[in-house]
C-alpha positions in Angstrom: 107.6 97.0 89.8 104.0 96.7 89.0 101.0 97.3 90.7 97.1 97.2 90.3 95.4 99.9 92.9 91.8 100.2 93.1 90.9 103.7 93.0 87.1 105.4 94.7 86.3 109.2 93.9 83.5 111.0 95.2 82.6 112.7 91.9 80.3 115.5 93.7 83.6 116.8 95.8 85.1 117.8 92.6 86.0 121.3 92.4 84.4 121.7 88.5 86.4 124.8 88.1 89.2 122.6 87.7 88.1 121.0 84.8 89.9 121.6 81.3 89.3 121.1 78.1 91.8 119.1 76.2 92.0 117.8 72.3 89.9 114.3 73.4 88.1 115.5 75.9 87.5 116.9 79.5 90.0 115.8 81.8 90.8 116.7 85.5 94.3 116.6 87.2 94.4 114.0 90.1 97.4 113.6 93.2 97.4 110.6 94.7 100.0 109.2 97.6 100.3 105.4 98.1 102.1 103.7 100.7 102.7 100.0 99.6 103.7 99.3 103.2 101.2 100.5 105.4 97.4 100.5 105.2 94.5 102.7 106.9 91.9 101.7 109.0 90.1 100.8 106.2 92.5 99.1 104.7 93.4 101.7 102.3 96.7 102.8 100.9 96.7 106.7 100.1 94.2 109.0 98.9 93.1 111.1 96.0 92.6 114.6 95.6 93.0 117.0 92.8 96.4 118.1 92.0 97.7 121.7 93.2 100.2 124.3 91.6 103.1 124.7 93.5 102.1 128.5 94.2 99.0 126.6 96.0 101.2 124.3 98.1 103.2 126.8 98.9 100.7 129.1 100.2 99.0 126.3 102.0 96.2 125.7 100.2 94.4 122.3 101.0 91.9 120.4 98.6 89.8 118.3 100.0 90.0 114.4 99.5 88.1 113.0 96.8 88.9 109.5 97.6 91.1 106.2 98.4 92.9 104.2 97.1 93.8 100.3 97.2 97.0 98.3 96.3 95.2 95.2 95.1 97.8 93.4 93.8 102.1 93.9 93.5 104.5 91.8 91.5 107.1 93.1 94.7 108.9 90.6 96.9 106.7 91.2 100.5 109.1 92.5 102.9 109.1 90.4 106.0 107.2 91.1 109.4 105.7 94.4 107.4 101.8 95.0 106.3 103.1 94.7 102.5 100.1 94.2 99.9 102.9 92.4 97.9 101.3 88.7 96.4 97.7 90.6 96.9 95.5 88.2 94.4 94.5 90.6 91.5 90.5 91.5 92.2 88.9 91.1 88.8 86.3 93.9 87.8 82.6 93.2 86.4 80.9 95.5 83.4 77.8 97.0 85.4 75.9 97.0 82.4 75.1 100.3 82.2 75.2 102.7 79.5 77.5 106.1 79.1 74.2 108.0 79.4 73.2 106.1 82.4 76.4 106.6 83.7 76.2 110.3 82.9 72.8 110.7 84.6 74.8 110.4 88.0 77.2 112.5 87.4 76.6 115.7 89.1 77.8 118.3 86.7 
């Protein structure tokens, strides 16, 4: 199965000590949880935040959500009487236009 999900972050809730440095570049560990079958009020499927340990989850440590996410579009069969995103038209993205330095000028860290 396939599936196009639309993802929002809320950069500034990011927790910058869990940034790493790897051999291309920064990079920060992300958990998400998608239901294809149900939606949110907002007609979201799951969330993002950033991943924990198992030590963490264990000792009940919760990170705060960063974000949504959106199935936009499924190559599954739609199951019948359900709120299946399955046959969802694919939602084409534009270029803003801006530059990486732009970009980075909004970037809180």
């Amino acid at each position: 199965m396939k599936a196009r999900v639309n993802i929002r972050v809320d950069v500034t809730k990011i927790d910058k000590s869990r940034l790493y440095v790897g051999a291309k570049g920064t990079y920060l560990n992300l958990t998400t949880m998608i239901d294809l079958d149900n939606k949110d009020q907002y007609d979201n499927n799951g969330f993002i935040s950033e991943e924990t340990s198992k030590e963490e989850r264990e000792s009940g440590l919760q990170l705060p959500i960063l974000g949504n996410c959106k199935v936009s579009w499924t190559d599954a069969e739609p199951k019948v009487g359900g709120n299946s995103t399955a046959g969802v038209n694919p939602i084409s993205s534009k270029v803003v236009g801006m530059t990486v330095e732009e970009l980075d000028d909004d970037i809180p860290f």
